[in-house]
C-alpha positions in Angstrom: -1.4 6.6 7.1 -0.1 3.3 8.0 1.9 1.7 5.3 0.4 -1.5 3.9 3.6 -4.0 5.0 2.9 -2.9 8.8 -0.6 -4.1 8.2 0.0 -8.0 9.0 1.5 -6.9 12.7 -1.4 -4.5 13.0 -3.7 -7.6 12.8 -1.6 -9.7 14.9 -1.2 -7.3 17.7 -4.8 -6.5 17.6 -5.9 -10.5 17.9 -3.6 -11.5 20.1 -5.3 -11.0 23.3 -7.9 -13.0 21.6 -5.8 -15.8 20.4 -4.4 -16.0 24.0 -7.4 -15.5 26.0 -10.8 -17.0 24.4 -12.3 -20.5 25.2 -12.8 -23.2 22.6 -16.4 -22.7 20.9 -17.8 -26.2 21.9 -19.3 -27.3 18.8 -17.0 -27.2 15.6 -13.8 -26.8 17.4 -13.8 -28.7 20.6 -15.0 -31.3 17.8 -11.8 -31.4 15.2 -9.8 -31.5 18.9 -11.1 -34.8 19.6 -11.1 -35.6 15.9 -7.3 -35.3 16.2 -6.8 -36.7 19.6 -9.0 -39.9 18.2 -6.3 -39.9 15.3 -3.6 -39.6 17.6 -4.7 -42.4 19.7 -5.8 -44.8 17.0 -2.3 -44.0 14.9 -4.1 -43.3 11.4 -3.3 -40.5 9.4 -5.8 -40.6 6.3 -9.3 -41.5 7.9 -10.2 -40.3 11.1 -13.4 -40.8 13.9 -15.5 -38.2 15.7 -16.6 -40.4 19.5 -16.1 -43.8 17.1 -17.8 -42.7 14.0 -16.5 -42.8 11.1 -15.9 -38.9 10.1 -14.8 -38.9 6.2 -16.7 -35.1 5.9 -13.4 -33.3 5.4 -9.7 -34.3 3.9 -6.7 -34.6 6.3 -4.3 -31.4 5.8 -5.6 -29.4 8.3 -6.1 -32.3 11.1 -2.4 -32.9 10.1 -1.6 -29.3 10.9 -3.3 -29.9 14.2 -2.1 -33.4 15.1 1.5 -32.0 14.7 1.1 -28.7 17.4 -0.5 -31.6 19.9 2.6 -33.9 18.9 5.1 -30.2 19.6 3.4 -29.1 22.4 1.8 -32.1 24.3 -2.0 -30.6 24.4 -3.8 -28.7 22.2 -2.6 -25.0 22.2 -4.8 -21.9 21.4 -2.0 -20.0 19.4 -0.6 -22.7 17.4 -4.4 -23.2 16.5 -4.8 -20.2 15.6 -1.9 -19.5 13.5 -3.8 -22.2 11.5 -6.1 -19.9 9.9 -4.8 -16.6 10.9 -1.7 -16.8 8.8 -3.2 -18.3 5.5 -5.7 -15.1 5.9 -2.8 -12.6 6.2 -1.3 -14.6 3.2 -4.6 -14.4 0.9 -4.9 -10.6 1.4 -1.1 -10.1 0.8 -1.8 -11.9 -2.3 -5.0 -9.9 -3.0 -2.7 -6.5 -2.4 -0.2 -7.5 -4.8 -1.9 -9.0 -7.6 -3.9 -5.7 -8.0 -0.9 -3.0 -6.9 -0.3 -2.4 -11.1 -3.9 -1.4 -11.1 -4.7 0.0 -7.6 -3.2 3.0 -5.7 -1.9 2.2 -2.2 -4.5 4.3 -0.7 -7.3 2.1 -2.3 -5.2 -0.8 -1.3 -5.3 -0.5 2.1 -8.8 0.4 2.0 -8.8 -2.6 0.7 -6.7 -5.2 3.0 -9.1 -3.7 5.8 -12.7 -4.2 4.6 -11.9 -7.9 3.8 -9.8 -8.3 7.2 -12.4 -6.6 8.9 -15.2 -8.3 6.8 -17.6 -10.0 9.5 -17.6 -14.0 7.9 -14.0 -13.3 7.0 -12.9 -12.4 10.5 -14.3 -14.8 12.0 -12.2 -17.3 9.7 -9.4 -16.0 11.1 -9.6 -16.4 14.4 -11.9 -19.2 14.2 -10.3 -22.6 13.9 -11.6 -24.4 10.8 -9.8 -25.3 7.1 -11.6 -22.6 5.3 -9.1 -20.1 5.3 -6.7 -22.4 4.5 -8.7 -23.9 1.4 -9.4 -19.7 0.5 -5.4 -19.2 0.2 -4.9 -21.8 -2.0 -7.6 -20.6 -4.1 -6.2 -17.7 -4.6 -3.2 -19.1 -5.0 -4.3 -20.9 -8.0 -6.2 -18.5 -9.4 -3.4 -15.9 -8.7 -0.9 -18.2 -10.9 -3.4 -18.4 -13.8 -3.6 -15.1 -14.2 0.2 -14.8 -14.3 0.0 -17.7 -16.4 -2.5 -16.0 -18.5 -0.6 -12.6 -18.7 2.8 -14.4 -19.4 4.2 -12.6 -16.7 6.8 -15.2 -15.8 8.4 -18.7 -17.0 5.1 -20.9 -18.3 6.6 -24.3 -16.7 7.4 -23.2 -13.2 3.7 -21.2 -13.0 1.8 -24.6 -14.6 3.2 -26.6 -12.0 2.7 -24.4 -9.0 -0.7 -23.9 -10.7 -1.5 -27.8 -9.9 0.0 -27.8 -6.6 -2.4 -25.3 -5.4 -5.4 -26.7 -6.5 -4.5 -30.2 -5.1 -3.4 -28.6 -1.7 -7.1 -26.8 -2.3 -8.7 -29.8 -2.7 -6.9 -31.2 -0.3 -7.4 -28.4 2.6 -11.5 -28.6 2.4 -13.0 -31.1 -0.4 -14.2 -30.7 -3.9 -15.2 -26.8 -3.7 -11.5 -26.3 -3.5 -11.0 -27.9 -7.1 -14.3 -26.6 -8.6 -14.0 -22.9 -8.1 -11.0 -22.2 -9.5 -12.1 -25.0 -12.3 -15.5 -23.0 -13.5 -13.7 -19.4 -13.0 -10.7 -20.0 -15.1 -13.2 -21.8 -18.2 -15.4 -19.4 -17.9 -13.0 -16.3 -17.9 -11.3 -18.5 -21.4 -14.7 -18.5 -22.7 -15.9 -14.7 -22.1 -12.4 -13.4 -23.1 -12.7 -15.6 -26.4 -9.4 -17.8 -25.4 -10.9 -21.0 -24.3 -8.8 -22.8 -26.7 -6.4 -22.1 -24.8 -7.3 -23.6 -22.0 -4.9 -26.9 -22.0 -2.2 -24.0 -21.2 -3.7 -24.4 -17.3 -5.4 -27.7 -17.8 -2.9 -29.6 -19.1 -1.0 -32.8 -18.6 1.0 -31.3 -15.5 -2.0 -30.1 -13.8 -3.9 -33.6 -14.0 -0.6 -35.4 -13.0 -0.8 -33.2 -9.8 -4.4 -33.7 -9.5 -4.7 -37.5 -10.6 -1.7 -38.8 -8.5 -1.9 -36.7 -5.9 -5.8 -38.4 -5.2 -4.4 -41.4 -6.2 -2.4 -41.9 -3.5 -4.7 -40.0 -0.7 -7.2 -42.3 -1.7 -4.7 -45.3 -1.6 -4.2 -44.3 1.9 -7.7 -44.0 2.6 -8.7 -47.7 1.3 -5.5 -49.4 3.5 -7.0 -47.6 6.8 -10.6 -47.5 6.3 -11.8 -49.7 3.5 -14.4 -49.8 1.5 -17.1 -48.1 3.3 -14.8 -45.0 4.1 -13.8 -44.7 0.6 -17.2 -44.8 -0.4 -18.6 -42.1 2.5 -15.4 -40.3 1.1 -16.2 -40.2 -2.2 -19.7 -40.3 -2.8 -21.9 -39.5 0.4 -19.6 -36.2 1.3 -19.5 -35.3 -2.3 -22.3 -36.3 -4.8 -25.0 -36.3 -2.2 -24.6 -33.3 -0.5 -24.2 -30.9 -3.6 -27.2 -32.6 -5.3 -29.7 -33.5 -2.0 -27.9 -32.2 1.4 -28.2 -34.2 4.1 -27.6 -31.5 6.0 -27.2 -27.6 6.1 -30.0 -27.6 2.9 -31.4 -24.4 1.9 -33.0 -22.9 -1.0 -31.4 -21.4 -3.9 -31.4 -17.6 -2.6 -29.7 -18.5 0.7 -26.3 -16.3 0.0 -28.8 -13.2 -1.4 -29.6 -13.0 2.2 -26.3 -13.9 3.9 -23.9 -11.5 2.1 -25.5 -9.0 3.6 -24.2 -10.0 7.2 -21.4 -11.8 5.8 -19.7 -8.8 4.3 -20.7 -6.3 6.9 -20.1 -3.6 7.8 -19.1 -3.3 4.4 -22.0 -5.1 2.7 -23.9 -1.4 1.5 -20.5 0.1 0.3 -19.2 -3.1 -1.5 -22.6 -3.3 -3.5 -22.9 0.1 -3.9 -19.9 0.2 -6.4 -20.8 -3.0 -7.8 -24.2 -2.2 -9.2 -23.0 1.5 -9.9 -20.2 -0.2 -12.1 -21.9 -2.9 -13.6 -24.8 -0.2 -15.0 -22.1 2.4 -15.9 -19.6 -0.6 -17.8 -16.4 0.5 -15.6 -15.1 -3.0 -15.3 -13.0 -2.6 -18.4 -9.5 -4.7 -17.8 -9.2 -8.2 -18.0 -8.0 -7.8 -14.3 -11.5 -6.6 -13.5 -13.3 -9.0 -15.6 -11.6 -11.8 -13.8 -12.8 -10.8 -10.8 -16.2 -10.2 -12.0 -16.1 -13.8 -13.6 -14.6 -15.1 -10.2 -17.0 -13.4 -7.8 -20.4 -14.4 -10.4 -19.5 -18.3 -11.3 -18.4 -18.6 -7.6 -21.6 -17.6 -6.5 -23.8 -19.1 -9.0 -22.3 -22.4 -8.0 -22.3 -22.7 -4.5 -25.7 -21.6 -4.8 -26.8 -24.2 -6.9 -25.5 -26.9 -4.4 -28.2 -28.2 -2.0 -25.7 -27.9 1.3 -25.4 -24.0 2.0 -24.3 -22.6 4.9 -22.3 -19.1 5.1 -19.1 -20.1 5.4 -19.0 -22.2 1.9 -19.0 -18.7 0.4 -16.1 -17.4 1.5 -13.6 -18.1 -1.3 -15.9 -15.2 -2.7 -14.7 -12.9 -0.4 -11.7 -11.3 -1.7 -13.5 -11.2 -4.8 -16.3 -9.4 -3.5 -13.9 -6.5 -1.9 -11.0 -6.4 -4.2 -13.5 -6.3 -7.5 -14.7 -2.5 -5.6 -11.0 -1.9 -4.7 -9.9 -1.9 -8.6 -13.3 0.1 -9.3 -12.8 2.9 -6.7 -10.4 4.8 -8.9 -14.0 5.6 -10.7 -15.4 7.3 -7.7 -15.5 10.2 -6.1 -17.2 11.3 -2.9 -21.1 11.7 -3.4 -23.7 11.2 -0.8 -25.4 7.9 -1.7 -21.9 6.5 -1.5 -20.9 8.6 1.7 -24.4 7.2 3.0 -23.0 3.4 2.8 -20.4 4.3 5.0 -22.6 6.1 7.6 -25.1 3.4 8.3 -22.3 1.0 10.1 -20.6 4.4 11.7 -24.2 5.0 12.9 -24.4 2.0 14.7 -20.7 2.0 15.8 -21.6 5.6 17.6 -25.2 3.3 19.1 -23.0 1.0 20.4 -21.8 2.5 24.0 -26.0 3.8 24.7 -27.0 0.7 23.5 -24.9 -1.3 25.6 -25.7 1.0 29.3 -29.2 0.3 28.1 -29.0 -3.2 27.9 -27.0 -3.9 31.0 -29.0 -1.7 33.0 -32.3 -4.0 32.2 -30.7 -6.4 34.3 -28.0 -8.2 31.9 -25.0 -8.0 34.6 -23.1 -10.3 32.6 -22.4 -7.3 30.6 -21.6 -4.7 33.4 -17.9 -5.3 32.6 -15.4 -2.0 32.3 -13.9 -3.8 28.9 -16.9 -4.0 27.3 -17.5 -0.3 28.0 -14.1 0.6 27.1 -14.2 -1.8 23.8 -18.0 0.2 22.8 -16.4 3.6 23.7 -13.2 2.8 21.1 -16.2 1.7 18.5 -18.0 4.6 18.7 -15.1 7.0 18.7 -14.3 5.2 15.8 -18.0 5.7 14.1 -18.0 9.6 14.7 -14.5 9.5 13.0 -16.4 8.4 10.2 -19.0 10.5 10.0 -16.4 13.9 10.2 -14.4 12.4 7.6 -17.4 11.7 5.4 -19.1 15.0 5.8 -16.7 16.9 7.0 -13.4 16.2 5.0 -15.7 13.8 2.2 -12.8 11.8 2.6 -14.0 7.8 1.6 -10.9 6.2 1.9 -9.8 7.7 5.2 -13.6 6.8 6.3 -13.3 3.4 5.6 -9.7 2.9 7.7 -11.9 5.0 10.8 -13.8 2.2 10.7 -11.7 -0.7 10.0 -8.9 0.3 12.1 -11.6 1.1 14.7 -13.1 -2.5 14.7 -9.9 -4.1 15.3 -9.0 -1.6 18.3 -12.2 -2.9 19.6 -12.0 -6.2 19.4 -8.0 -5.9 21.0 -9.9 -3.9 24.1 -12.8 -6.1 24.5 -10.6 -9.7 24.5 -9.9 -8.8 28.1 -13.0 -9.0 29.1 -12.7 -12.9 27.7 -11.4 -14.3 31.4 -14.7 -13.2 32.5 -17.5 -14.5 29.8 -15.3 -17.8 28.7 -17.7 -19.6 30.6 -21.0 -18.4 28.5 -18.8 -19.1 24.9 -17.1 -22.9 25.8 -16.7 -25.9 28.3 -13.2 -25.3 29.7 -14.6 -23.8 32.9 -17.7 -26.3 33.4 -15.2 -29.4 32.5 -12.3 -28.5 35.4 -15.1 -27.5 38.0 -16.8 -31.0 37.1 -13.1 -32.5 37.7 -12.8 -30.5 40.8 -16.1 -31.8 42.0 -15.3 -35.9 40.6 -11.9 -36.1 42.6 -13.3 -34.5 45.3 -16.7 -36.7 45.8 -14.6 -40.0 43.7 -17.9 -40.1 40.8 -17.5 -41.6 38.0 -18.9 -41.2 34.9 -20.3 -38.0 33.1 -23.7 -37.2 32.1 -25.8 -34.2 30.4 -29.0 -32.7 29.4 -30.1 -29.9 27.0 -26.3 -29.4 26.0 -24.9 -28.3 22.8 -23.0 -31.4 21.7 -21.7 -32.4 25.4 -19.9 -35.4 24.1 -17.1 -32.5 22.7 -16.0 -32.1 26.2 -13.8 -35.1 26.2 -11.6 -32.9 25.2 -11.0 -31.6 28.7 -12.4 -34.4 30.7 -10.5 -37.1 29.0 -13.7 -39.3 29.1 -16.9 -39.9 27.6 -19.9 -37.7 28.2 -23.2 -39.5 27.7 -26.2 -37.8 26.7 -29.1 -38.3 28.9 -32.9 -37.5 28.9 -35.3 -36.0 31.5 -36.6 -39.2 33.0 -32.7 -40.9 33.2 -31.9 -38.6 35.9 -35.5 -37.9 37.9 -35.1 -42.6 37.5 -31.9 -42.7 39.3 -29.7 -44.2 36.2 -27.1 -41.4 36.0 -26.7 -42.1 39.9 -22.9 -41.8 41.2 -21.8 -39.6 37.9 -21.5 -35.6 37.8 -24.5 -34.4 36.1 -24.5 -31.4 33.4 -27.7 -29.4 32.9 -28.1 -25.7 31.2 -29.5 -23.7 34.1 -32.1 -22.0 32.1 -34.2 -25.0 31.4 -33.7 -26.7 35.3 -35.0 -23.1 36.7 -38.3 -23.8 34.6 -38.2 -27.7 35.5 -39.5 -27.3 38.6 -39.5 -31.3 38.6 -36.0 -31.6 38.2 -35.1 -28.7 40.2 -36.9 -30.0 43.3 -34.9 -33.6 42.4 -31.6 -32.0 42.4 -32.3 -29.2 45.1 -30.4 -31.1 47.3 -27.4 -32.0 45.5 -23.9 -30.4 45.4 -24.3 -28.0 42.8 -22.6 -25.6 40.8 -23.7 -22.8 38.1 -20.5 -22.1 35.9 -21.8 -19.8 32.8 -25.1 -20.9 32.1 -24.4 -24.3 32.8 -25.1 -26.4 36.3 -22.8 -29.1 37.3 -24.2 -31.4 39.7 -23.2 -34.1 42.0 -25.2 -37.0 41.4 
């Protein structure tokens, strides 16, 4: 078995082709690109714009993080950006390994670094680039140090001060959730274990000195940049009014009952499995596994109680959903209703290569690609490890690194194939063919219609993209500019397809750029 230290390069080996090779996804990332290049060009540091706008949804550390690699490097570069969240993950889960190693054989361990690496929201934080992960490290950070603190496992000063520097950089990475989580588990963990009078141990004057002075002075340098009205969109319009009546992303209550089950796959079955087994039969005993239990409940009791839901608010649950299991699975032995949570993902990994020659043979030739055979081959190899292990060898742990280990060889084999479907994920290809076709033809201006959020492409184009309707292009008024339309929607326009039939035209993806 791989040892657990190797782990980290396992991942980074495995993602690499990824980090190198994949487009920018045009919506949240192209967007926190121009957000820094904005910031870059207008010289603030505190309060930033998205095309003009004031855009006071998220604090500054990670746009920091990102202005400095375009400051190193000149442009915006994919690996730097994705060291971003890639590295705080590797850093939560070596944090996660460790914190439970006194309670938790290696074996169980490294079951347990792979379902959350391999976890489907989680994995996607980690190669996606957004503040999450970073906010989820120093989450657990902070939660890590209280427990320390809690056990008196090391000098009380140094951990209450490194207690309040996480949760400000927490607060700091993502907004209020970052201060509130650890805030409700630690009181309520005081409270169920009988010790909240304890609790000015953690929440005492060093830890509002952290927290006071450190918003103090963010807030200072929000007011000398932006003024009033960003302090108060700051404040009060991304805080108060989205947890109590979203203006966006509002769902009801039960919205992460249904979304942990694709969140957490393809571990979702096993991870509940030993939950609700545990909770019935009382194994969560130590005040290890109580903590997490607290964690993992308050967690998702709050975020659930906040109008704005969206699956990605509950990932600093994550950990706590896996790890919670990990510390339990001491408790289990092999047994078919456990064996069985296992087999449904390896069932579909073994689908995956039929599946796919189906598919592609109904006509989808954007997926007649050798990597993506290859990459479905590797997952079901993977998946019928599983099932041999499980009912073979009734071997859980070893089934769970079949698939885990089988995902990630997967996803390594199926990055190549990212040169070829770029173009269906991002804008990179559709902005330099519409640069091609501008110097070539000497347009100006940039238009587009039916787009996802076309104005991100700036980015690449280095100019304004204005959205346009229907009748502005049949009317003549985006005349002289190169014109973006998703081809889908102009093959059943036959209006606008007859306008545009003879135009210089180009289908990139399942876009088409047009000379206007």
């Amino acid at each position: 078995m791989m040892r657990n230290r190797w782990l980290p390069l396992f991942y980074f080996l495995a993602l690499l082709p990824l980090f190198l090779l994949r487009d920018y996804t045009p919506t949240n990332e192209l967007r926190y690109l121009n957000i820094v290049d904005e910031a870059l060009a207008n010289g603030t540091f505190f309060t930033f714009t998205n095309q003009g706008e004031l855009y006071a949804d998220k604090p500054p550390l990670y746009f920091w993080m990102a202005m400095l690699g375009r400051w190193l490097f000149g442009n915006h570069s994919m690996w730097f950006l994705s060291l971003l969240s890639f590295l705080p993950a590797v850093v939560l889960i070596q944090v996660m390994d460790r914190w439970v190693s006194k309670e938790s054989n290696r074996e169980n361990r490294f079951s347990g670094q792979l379902m959350l690496m391999s976890s489907g929201l989680f994995l996607g934080l980690t190669v996606i680039h957004r503040m999450d992960m970073l906010m989820c490290m120093f989450i657990v950070l902070a939660l890590y140090t209280f427990y320390r603190l809690y056990k008196q496992e090391a000098h009380t000063t140094r951990l209450q001060w490194l207690f309040a520097v996480f949760l400000f950089l927490a607060l700091f990475s993502k907004g209020p959730v970052g201060l509130v989580v650890p805030l409700l588990s630690t009181v309520v963990f005081l409270w169920v274990s009988g010790k909240l009078k304890t609790i000015g141990r953690y929440w005492g004057w060093r830890t509002w000195v952290v927290l006071l002075g450190g918003s103090l002075l963010w807030f200072l340098g929000v007011y000398l940049e932006g003024g009033d009205t960003y302090l108060s969109n700051l404040l009060v319009h991304q805080t108060v009014n989205r947890a109590v009546d979203s203006f966006h992303h509002k769902e009801p209550f039960y919205y992460y009952m249904v979304s942990y089950w694709y969140s957490l796959a393809p571990w979702s079955l096993f991870l509940f499995g030993v939950l609700a087994v545990s909770v019935c039969r009382r194994y969560i005993r130590t005040d290890l596994e109580r903590f997490f239990a607290v964690t993992l409940l308050t967690t998702f009791v709050f975020l659930s109680s906040i109008s704005s839901k969206i699956q990605i608010y509950m990932a600093p649950a994550f950990p706590f959903f896996v790890y919670l299991p990990v510390l339990l699975l001491s408790r289990f032995r092999w047994n078919r209703w456990l064996a069985f949570t296992l087999a449904v993902p390896a069932g579909i990994y073994i689908a995956a290569l039929p599946v796919l020659l189906i598919v592609s043979r109904k006509g989808l030739s954007g997926l007649a690609n050798g990597w993506l055979y290859a990459a479905a081959a590797v997952l079901m190899i993977s998946g019928a490890m599983c099932m041999w292990l499980l009912y073979r060898k009734k071997e859980l742990n070893k089934a769970i690194h079949a698939l885990g280990i089988g995902l990630f060889c997967t996803i390594f084999v199926v990055s190549f194939s990212l040169p070829h479907t770029n173009a269906q994920i991002g804008y990179r290809d559709l902005s330099e063919k519409a640069l091609e076709l501008a110097q070539t033809y000497h347009t100006t201006g940039y238009c587009a219609y039916t787009l996802t959020r076309p104005e991100n492409m700036d980015v690449f184009l280095h100019e304004d993209v204005e959205r346009v309707g229907r009748e502005d292009v049949l009317e003549g008024r985006c005349a002289g500019k190169i014109f973006f339309v998703r081809t889908r929607r102009l093959d059943r326009d036959e209006e606008l397809r007859d306008y545009l039939d003879a135009k210089v035209k180009y289908v990139v993806g399942k876009h088409t750029v047009v000379v206007l």
